[in-house]
C-alpha positions as CSV (number, residue, x, y, z in Angstrom):
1,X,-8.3,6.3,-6.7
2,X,-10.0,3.5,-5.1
3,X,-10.1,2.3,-1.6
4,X,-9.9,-1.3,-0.8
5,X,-10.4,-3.4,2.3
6,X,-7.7,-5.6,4.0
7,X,-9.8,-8.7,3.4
8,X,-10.7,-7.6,-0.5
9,X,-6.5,-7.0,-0.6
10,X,-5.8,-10.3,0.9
11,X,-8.5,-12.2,-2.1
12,X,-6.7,-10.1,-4.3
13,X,-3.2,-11.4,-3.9
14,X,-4.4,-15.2,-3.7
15,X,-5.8,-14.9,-6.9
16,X,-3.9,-16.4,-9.0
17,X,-5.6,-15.5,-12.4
18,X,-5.2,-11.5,-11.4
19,X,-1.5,-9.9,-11.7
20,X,-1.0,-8.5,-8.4
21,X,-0.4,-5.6,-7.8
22,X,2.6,-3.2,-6.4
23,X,2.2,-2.6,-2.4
24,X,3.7,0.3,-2.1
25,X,4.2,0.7,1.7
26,X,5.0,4.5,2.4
27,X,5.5,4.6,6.3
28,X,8.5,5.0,7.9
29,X,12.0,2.6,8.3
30,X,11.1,2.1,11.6
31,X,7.3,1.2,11.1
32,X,7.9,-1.3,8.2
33,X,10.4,-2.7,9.5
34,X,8.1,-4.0,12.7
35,X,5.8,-5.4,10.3
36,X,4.8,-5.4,6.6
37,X,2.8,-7.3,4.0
38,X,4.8,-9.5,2.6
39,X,6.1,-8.7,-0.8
40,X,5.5,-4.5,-0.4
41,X,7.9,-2.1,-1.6
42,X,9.0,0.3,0.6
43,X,9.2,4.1,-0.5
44,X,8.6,6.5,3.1
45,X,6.2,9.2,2.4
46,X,8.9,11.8,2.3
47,X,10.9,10.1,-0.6
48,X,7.9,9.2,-2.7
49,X,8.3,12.4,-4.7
50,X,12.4,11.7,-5.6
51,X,11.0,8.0,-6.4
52,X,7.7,8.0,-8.2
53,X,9.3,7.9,-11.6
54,X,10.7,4.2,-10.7
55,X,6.8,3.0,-10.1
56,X,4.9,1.7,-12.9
57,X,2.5,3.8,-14.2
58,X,0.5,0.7,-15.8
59,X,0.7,-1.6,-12.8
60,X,-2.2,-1.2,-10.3
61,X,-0.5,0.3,-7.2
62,X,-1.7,-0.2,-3.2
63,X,-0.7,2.4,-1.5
64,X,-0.1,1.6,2.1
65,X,0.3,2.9,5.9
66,X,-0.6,2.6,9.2
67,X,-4.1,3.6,9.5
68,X,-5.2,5.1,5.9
69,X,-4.0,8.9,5.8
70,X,-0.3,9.1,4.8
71,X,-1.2,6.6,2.3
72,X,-4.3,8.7,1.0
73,X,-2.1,11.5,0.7
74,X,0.5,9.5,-1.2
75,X,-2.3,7.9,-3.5
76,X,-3.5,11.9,-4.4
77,X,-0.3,12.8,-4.9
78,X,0.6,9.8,-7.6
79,X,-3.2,10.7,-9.2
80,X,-1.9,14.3,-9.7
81,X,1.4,12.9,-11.6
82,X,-0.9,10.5,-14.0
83,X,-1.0,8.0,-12.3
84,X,-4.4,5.9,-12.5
85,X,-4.5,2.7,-11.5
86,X,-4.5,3.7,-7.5
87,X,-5.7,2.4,-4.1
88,X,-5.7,3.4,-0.8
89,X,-5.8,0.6,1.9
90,X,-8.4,1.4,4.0
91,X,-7.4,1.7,7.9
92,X,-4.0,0.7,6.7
93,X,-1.8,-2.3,8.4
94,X,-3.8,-2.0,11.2
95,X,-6.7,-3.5,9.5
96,X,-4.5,-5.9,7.7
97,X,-3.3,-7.1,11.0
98,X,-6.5,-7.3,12.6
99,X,-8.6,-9.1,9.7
100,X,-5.8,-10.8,7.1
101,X,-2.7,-11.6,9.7
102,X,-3.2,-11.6,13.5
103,X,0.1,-12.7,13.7
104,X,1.4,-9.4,12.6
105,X,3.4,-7.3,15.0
106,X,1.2,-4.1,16.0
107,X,2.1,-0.5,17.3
């Protein structure tokens, strides 16, 4: 698992030439539904282990939450199932909102 920056993310989806990947937003209904990247998937934490088989094993996957730790925690879990293509966005939404998208509704 790697841990990438809100700003390295944010290059990362405008490029074009690079297959995104899967944002896979773990926080809660409530949290994600006050603001999320665009285009993320949301699983909650608590589900992830009833869902992981729907996620694509070959797909690089961003795990995301508010600050960095649920999503951590979610990104080991996946590595222990196989999973290897893995990052961890580093302080989360938070960071997103602050450096990628002011506009984005904070809590």
């Amino acid at each position: 698992m790697q841990q990438i920056r809100a700003h390295q993310l944010a290059d990362w989806l405008a490029d074009a030439s690079r297959p995104a990947p899967l944002l896979l937003d773990v926080r809660e209904t409530w949290e994600f539904e006050r603001g999320h990247i665009p285009g993320s998937r949301h699983i909650p934490m608590h589900l992830v282990p009833m869902q992981d088989g729907e996620l694509d094993a070959e797909r690089d996957i961003v795990v995301i939450c508010h600050h960095g730790g649920r999503s951590m925690q979610v990104a080991m879990f996946l590595e222990r199932k196989g999973y290897a293509r893995l990052f961890n966005l580093a302080g989360g939404v938070a960071a997103w909102a602050t450096e990628v998208d002011p506009a984005m509704r904070r809590y």
